[in-house]
N, CA, C and O atoms as a Maestro MAE file, in Angstrom:
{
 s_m_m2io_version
 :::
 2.0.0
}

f_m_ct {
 s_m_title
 :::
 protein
 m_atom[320] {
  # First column is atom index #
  i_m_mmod_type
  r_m_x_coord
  r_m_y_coord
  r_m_z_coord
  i_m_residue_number
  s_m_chain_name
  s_m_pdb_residue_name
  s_m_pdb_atom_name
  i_m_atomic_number
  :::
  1 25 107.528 145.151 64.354 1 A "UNK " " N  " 7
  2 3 108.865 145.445 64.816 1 A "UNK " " CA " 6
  3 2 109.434 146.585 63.981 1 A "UNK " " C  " 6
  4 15 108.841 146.638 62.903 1 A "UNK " " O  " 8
  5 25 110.320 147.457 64.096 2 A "UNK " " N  " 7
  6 3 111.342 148.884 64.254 2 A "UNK " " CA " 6
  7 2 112.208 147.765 63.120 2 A "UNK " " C  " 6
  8 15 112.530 146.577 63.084 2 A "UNK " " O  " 8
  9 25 112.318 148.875 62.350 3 A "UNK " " N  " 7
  10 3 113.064 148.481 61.198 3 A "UNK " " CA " 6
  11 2 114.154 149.374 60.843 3 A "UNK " " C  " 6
  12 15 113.904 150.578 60.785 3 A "UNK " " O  " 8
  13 25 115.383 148.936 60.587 4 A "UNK " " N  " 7
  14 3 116.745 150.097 59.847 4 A "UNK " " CA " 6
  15 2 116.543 149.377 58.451 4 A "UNK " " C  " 6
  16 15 116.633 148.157 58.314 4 A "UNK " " O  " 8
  17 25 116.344 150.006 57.732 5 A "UNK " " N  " 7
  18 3 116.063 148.932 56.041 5 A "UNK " " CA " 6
  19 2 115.774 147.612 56.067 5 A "UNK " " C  " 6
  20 15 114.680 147.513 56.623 5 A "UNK " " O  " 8
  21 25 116.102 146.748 55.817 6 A "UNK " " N  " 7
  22 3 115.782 145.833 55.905 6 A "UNK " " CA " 6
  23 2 115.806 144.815 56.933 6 A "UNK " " C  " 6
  24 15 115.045 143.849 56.882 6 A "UNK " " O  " 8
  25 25 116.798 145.016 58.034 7 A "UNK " " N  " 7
  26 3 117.081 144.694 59.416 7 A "UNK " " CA " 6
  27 2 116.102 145.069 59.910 7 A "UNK " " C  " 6
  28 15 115.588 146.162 59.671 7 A "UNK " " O  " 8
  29 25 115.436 143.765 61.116 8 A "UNK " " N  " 7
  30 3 114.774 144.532 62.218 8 A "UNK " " CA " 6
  31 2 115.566 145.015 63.090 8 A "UNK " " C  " 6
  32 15 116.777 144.808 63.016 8 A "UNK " " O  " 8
  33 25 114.824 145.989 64.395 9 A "UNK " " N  " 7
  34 3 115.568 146.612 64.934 9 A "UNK " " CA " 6
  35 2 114.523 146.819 66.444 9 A "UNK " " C  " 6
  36 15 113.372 147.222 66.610 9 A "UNK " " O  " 8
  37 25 115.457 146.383 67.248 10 A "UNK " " N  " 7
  38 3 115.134 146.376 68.502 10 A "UNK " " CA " 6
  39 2 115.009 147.737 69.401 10 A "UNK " " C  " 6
  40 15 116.067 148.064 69.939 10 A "UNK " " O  " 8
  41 25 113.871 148.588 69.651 11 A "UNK " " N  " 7
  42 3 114.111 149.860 70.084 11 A "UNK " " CA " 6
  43 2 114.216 149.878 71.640 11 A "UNK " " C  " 6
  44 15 113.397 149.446 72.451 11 A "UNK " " O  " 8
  45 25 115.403 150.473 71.860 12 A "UNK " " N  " 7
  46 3 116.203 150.422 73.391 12 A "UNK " " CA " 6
  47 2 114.693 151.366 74.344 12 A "UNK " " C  " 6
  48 15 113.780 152.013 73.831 12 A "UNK " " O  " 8
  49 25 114.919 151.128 75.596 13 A "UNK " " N  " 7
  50 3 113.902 151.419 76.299 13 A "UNK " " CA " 6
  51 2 114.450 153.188 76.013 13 A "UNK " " C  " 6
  52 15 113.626 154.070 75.768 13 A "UNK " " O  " 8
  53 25 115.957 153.454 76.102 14 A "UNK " " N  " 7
  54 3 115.870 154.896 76.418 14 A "UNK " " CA " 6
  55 2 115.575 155.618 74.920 14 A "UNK " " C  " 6
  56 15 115.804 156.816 74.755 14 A "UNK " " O  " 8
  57 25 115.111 154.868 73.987 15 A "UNK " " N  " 7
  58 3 114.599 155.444 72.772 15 A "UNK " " CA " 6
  59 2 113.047 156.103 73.315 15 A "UNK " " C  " 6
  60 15 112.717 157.241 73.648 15 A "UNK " " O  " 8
  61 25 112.247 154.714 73.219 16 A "UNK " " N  " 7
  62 3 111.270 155.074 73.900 16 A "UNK " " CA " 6
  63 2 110.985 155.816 74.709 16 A "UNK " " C  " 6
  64 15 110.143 156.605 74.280 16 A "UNK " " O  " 8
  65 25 111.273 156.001 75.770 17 A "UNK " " N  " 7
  66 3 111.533 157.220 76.733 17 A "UNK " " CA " 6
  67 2 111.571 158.555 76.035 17 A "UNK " " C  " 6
  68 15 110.805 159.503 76.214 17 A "UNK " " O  " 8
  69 25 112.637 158.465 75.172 18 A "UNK " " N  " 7
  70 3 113.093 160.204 74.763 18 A "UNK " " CA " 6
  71 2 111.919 160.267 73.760 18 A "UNK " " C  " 6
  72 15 111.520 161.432 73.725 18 A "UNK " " O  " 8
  73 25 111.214 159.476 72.935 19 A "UNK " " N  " 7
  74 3 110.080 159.607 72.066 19 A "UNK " " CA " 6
  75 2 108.434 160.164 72.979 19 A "UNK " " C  " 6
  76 15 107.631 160.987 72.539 19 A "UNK " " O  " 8
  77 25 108.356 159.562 74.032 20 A "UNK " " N  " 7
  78 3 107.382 159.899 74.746 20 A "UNK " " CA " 6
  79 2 107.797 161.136 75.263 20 A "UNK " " C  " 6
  80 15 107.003 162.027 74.965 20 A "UNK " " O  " 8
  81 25 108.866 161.556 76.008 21 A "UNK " " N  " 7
  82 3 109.243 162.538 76.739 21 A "UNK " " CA " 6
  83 2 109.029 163.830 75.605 21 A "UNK " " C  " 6
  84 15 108.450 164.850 75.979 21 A "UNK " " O  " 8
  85 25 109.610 163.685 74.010 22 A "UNK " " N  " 7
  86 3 109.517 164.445 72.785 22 A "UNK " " CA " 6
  87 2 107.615 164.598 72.902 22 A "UNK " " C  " 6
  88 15 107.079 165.704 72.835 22 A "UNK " " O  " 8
  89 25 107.021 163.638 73.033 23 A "UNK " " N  " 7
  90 3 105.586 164.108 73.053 23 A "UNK " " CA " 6
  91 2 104.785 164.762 74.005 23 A "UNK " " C  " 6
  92 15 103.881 165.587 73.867 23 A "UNK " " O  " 8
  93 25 105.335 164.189 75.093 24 A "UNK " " N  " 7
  94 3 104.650 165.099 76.235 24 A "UNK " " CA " 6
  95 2 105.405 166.667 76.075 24 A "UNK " " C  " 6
  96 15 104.759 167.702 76.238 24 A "UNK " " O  " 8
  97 25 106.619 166.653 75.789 25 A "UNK " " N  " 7
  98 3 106.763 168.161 75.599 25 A "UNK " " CA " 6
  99 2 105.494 168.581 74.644 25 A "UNK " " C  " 6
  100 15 104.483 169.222 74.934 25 A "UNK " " O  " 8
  101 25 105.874 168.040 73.504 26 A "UNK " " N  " 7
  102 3 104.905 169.035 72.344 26 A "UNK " " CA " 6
  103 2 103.220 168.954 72.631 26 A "UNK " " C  " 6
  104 15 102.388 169.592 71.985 26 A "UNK " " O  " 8
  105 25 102.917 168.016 73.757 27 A "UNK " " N  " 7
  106 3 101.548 168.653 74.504 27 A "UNK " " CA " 6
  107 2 101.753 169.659 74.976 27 A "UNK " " C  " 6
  108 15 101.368 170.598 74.279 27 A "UNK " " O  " 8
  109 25 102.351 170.004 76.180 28 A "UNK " " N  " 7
  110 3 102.877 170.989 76.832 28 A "UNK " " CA " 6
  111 2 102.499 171.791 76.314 28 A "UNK " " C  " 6
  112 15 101.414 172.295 76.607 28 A "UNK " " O  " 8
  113 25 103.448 172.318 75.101 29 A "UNK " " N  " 7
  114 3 103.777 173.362 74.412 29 A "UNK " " CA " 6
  115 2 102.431 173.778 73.529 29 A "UNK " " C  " 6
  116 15 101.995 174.929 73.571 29 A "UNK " " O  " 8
  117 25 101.931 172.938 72.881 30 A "UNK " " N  " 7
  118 3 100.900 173.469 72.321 30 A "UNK " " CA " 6
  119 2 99.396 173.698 73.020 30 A "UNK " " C  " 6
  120 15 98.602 174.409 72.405 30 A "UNK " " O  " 8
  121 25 99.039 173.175 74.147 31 A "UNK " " N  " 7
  122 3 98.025 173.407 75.457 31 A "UNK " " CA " 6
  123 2 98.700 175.257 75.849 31 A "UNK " " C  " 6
  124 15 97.858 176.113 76.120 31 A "UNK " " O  " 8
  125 25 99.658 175.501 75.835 32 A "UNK " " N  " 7
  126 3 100.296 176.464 76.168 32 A "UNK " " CA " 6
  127 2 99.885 177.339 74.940 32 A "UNK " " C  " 6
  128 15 98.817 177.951 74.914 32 A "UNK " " O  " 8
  129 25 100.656 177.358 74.082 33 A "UNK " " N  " 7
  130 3 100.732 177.767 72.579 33 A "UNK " " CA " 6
  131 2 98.810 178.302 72.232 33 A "UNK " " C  " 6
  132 15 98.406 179.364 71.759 33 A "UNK " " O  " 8
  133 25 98.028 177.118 72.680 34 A "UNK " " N  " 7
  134 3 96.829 177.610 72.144 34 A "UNK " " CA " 6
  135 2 95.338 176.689 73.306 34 A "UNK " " C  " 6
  136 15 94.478 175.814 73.207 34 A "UNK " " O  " 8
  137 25 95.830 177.551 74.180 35 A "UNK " " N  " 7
  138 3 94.351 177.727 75.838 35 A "UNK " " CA " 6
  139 2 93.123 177.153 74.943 35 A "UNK " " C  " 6
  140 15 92.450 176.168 75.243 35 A "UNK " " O  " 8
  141 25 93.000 177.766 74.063 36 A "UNK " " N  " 7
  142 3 91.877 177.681 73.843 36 A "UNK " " CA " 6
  143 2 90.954 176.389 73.154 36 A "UNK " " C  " 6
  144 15 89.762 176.117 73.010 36 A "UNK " " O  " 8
  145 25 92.373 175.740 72.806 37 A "UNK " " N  " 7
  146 3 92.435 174.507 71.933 37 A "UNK " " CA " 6
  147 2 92.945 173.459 72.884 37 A "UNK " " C  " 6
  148 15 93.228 172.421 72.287 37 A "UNK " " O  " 8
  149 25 93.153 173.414 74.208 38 A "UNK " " N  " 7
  150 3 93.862 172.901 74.791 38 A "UNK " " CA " 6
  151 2 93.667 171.702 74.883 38 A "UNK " " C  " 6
  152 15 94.594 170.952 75.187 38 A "UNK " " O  " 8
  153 25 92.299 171.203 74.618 39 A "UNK " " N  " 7
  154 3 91.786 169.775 75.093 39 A "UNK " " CA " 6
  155 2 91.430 169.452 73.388 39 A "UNK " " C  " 6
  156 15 90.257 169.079 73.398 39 A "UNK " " O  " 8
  157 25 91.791 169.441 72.365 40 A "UNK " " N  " 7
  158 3 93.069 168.714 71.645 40 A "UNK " " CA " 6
  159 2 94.053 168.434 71.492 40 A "UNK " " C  " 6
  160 15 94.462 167.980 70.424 40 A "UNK " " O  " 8
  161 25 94.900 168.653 72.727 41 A "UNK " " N  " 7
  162 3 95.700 167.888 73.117 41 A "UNK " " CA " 6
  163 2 96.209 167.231 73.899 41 A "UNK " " C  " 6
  164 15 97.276 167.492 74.455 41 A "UNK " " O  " 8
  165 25 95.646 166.438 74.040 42 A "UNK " " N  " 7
  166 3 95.288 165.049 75.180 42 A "UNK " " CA " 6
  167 2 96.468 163.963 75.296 42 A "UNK " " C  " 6
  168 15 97.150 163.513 76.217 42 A "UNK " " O  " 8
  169 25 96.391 163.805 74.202 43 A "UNK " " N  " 7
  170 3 97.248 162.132 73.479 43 A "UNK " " CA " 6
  171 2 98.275 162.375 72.717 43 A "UNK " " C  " 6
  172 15 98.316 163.386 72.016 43 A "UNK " " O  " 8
  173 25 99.106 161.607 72.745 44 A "UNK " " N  " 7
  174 3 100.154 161.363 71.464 44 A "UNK " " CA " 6
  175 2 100.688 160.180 71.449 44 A "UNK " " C  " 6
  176 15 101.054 159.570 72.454 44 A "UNK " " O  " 8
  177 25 100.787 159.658 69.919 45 A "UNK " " N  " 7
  178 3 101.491 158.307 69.657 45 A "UNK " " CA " 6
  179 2 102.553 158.533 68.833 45 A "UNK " " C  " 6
  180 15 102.580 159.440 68.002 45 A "UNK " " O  " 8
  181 25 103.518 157.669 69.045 46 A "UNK " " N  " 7
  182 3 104.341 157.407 67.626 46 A "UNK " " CA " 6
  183 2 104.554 156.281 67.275 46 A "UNK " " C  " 6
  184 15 105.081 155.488 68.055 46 A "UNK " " O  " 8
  185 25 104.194 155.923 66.000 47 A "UNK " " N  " 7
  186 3 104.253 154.668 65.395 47 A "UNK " " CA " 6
  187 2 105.687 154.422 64.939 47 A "UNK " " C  " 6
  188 15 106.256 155.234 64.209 47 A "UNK " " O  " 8
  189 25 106.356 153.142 65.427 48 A "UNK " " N  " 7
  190 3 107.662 153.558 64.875 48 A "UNK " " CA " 6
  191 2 107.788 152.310 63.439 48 A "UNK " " C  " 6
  192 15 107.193 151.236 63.527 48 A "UNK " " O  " 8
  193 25 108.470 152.598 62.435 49 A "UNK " " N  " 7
  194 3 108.347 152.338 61.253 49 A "UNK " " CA " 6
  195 2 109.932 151.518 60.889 49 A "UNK " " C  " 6
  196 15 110.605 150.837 61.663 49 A "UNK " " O  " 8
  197 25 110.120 151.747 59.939 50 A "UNK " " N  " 7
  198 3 111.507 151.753 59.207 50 A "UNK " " CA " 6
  199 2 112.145 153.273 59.398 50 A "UNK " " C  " 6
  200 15 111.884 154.253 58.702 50 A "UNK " " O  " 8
  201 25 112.832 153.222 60.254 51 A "UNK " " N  " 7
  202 3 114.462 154.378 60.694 51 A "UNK " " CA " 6
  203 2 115.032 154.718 59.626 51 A "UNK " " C  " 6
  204 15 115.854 155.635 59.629 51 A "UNK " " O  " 8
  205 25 114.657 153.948 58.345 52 A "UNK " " N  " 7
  206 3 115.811 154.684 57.597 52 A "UNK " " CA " 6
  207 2 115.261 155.575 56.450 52 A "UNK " " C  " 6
  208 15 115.776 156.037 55.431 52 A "UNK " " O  " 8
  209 25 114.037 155.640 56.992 53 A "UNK " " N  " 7
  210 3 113.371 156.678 55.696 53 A "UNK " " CA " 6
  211 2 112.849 157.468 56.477 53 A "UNK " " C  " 6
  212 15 112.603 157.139 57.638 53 A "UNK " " O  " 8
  213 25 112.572 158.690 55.981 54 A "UNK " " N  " 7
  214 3 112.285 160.473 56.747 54 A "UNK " " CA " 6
  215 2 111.044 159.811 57.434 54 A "UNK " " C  " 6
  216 15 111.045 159.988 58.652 54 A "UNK " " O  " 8
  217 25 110.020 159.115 56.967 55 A "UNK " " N  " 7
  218 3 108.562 158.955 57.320 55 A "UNK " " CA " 6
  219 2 108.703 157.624 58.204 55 A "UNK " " C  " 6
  220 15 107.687 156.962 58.414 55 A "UNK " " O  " 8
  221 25 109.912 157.223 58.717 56 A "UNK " " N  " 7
  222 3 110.199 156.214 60.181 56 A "UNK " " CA " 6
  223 2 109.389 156.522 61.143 56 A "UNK " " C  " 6
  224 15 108.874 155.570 61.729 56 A "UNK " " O  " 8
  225 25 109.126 157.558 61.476 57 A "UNK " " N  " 7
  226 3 108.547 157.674 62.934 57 A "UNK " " CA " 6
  227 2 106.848 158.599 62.576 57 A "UNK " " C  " 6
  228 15 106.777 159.593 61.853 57 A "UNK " " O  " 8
  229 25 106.133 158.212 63.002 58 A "UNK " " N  " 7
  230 3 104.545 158.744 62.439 58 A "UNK " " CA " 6
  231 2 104.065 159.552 64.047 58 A "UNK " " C  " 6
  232 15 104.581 159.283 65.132 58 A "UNK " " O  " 8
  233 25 103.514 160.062 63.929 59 A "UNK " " N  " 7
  234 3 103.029 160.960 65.417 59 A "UNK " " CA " 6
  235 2 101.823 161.598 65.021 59 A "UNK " " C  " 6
  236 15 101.518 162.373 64.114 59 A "UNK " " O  " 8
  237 25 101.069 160.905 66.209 60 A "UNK " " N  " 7
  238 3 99.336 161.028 66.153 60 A "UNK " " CA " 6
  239 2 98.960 161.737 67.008 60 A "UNK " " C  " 6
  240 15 99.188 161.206 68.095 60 A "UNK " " O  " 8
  241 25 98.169 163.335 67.172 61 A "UNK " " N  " 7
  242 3 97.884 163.827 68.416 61 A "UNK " " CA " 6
  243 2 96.285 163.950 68.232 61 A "UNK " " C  " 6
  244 15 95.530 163.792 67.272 61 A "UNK " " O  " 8
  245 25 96.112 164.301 69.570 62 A "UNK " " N  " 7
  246 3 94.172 164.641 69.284 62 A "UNK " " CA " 6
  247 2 93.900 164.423 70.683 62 A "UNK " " C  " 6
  248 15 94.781 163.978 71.418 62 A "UNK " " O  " 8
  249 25 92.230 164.828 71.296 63 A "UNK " " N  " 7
  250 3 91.610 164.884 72.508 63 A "UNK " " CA " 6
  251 2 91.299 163.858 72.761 63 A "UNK " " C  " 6
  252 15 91.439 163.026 71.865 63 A "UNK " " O  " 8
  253 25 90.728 163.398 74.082 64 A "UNK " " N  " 7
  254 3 90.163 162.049 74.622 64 A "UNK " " CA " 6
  255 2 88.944 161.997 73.606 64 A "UNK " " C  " 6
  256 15 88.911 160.828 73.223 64 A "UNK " " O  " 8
  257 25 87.933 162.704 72.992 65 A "UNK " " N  " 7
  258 3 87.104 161.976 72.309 65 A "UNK " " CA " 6
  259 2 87.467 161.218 71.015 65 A "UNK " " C  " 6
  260 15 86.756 160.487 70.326 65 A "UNK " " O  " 8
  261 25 88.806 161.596 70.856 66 A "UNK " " N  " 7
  262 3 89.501 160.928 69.460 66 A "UNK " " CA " 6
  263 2 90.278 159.464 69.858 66 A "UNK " " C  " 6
  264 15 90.510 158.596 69.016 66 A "UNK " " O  " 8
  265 25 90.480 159.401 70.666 67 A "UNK " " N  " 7
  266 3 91.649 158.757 71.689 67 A "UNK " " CA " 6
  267 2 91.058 156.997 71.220 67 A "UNK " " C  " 6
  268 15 89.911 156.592 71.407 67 A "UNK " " O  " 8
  269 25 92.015 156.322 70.696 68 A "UNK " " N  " 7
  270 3 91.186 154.908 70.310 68 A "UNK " " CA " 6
  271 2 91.536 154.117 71.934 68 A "UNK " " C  " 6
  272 15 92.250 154.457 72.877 68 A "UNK " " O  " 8
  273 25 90.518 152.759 71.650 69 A "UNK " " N  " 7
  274 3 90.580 152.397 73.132 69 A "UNK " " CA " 6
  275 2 92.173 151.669 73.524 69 A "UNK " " C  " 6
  276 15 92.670 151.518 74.640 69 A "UNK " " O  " 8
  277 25 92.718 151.310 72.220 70 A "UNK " " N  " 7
  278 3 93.773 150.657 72.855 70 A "UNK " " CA " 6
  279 2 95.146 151.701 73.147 70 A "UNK " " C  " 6
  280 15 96.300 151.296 73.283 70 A "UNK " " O  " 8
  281 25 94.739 153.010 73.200 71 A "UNK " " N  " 7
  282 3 95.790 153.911 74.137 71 A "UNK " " CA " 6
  283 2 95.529 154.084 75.303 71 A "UNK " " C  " 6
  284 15 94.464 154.581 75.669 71 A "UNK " " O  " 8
  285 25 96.677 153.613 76.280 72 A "UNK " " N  " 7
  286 3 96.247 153.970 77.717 72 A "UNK " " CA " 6
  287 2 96.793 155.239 78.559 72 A "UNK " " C  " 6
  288 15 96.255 155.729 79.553 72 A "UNK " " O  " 8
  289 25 97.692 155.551 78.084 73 A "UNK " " N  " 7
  290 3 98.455 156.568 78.408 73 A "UNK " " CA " 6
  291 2 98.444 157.854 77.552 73 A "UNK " " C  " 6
  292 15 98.094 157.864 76.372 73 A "UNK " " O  " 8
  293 25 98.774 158.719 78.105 74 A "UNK " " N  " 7
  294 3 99.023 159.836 77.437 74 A "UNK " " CA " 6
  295 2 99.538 160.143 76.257 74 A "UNK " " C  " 6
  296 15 99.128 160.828 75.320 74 A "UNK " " O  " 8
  297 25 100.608 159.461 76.468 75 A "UNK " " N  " 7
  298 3 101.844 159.308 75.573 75 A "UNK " " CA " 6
  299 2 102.287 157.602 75.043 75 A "UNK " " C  " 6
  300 15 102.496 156.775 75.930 75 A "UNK " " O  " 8
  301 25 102.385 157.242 73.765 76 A "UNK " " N  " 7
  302 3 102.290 155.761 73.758 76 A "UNK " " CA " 6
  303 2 103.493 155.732 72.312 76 A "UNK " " C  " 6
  304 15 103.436 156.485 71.339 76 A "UNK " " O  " 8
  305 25 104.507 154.658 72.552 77 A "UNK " " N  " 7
  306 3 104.777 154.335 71.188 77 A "UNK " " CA " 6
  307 2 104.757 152.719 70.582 77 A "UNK " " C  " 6
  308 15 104.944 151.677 71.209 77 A "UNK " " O  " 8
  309 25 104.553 152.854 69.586 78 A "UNK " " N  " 7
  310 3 104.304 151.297 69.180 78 A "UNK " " CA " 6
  311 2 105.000 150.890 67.590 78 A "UNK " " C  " 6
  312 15 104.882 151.493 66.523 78 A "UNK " " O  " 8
  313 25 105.652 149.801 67.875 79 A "UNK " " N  " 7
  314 3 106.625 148.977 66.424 79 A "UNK " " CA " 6
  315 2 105.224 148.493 65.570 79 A "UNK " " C  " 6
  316 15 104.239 147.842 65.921 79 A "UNK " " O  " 8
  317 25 105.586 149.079 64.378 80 A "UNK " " N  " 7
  318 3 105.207 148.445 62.973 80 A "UNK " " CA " 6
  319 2 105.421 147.503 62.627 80 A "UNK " " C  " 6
  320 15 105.053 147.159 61.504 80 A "UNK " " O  " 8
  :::
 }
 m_bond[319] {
  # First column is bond index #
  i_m_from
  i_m_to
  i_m_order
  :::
  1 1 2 1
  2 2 3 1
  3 3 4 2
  4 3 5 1
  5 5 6 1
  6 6 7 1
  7 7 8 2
  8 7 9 1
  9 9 10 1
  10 10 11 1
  11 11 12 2
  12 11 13 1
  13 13 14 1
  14 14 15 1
  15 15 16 2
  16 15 17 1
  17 17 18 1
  18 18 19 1
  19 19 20 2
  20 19 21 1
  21 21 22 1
  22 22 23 1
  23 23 24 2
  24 23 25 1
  25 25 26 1
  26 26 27 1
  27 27 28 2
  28 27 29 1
  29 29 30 1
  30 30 31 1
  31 31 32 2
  32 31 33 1
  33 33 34 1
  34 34 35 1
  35 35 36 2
  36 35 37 1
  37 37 38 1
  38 38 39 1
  39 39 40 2
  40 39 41 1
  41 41 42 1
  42 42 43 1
  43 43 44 2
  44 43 45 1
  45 45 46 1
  46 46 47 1
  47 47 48 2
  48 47 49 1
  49 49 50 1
  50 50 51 1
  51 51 52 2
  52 51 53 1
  53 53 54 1
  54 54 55 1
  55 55 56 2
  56 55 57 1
  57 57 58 1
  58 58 59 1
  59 59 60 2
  60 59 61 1
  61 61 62 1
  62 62 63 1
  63 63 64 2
  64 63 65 1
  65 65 66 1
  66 66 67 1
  67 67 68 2
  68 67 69 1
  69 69 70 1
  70 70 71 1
  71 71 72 2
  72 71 73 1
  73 73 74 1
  74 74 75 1
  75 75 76 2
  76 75 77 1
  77 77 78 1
  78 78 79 1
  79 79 80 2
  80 79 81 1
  81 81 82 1
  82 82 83 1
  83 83 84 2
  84 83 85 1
  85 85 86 1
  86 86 87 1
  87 87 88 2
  88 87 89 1
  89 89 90 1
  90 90 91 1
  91 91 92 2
  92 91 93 1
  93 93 94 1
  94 94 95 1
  95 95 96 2
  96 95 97 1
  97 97 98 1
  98 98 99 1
  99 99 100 2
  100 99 101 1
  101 101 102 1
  102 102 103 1
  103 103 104 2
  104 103 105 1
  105 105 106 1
  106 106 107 1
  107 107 108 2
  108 107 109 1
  109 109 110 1
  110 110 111 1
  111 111 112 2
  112 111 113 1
  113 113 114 1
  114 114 115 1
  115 115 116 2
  116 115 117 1
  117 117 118 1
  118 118 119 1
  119 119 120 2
  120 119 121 1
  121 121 122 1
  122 122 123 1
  123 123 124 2
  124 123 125 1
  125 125 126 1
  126 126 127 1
  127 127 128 2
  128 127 129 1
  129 129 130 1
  130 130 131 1
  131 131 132 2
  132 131 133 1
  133 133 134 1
  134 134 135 1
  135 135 136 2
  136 135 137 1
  137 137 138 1
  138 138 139 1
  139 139 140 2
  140 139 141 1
  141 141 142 1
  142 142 143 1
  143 143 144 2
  144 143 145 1
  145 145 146 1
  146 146 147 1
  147 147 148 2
  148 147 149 1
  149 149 150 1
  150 150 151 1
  151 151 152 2
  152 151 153 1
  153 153 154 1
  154 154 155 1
  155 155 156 2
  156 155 157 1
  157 157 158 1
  158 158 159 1
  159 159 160 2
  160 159 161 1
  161 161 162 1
  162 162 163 1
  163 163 164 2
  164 163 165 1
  165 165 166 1
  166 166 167 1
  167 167 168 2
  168 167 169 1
  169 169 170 1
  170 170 171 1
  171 171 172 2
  172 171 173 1
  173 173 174 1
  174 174 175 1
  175 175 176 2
  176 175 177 1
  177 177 178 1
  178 178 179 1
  179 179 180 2
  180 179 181 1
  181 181 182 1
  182 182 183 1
  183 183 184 2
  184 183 185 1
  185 185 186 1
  186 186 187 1
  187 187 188 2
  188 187 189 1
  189 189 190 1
  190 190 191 1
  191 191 192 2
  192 191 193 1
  193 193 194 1
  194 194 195 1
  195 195 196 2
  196 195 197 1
  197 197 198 1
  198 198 199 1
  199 199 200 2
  200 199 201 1
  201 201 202 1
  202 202 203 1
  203 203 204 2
  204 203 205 1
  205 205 206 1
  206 206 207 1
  207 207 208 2
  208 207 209 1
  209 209 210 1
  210 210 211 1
  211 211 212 2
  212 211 213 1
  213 213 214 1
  214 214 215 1
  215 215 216 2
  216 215 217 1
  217 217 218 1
  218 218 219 1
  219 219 220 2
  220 219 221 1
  221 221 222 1
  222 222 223 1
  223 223 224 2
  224 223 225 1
  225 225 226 1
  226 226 227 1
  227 227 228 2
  228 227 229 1
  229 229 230 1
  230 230 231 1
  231 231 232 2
  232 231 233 1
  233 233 234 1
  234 234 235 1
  235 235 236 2
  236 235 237 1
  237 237 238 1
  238 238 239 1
  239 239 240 2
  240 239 241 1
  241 241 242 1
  242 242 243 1
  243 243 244 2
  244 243 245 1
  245 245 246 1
  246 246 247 1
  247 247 248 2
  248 247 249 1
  249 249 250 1
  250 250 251 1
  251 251 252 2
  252 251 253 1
  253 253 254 1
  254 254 255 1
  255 255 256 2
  256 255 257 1
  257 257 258 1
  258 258 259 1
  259 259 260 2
  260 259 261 1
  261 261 262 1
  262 262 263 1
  263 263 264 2
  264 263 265 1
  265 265 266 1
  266 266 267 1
  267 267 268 2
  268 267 269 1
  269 269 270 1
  270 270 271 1
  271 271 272 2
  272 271 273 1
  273 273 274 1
  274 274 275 1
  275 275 276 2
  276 275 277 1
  277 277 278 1
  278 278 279 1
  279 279 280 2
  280 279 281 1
  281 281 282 1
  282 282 283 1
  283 283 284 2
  284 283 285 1
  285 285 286 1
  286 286 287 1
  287 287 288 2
  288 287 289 1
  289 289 290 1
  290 290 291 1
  291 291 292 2
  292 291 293 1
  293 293 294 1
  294 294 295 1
  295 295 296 2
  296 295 297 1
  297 297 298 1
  298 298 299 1
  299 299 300 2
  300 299 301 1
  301 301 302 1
  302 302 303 1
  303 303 304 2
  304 303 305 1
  305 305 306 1
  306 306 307 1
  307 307 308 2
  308 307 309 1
  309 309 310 1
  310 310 311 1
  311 311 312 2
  312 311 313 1
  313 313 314 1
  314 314 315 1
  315 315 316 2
  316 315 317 1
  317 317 318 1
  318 318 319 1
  319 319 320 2
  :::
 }
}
């Protein structure tokens, strides 16, 4: 579970949303950014952590051969 310090913390669906939507952009952008590299960037996760420290939110990118099996989607986030 999503933590604010020591409180857990329940992450609203439209969090989620804007976190995935934040990743599929920065596929976008970097498939764009670099053709040539494009199929490293396949996936993205964000691990969500404790909110109240800079390193709250973790973000994992990489190609389908990196891709572990329990991501199904493109874009995935998941509570710590």
């Amino acid at each position: 579970m999503a933590k604010y310090d020591t409180e857990n913390l329940v992450l609203t669906e439209r969090y989620k949303s804007a976190l995935n939507e934040l990743m599929a952009a920065e596929l976008e952008m970097m498939r764009e950014h670099e053709p040539d590299m494009a199929d490293c960037w396949e996936w993205g996760v964000c691990h969500v952590g404790d909110l109240a420290r800079k390193d709250g939110l973790e973000f994992t990118y990489g190609g389908n051969e990196d891709k572990p099996a329990q991501y199904k989607n493109e874009t995935e986030v998941f509570e710590l």
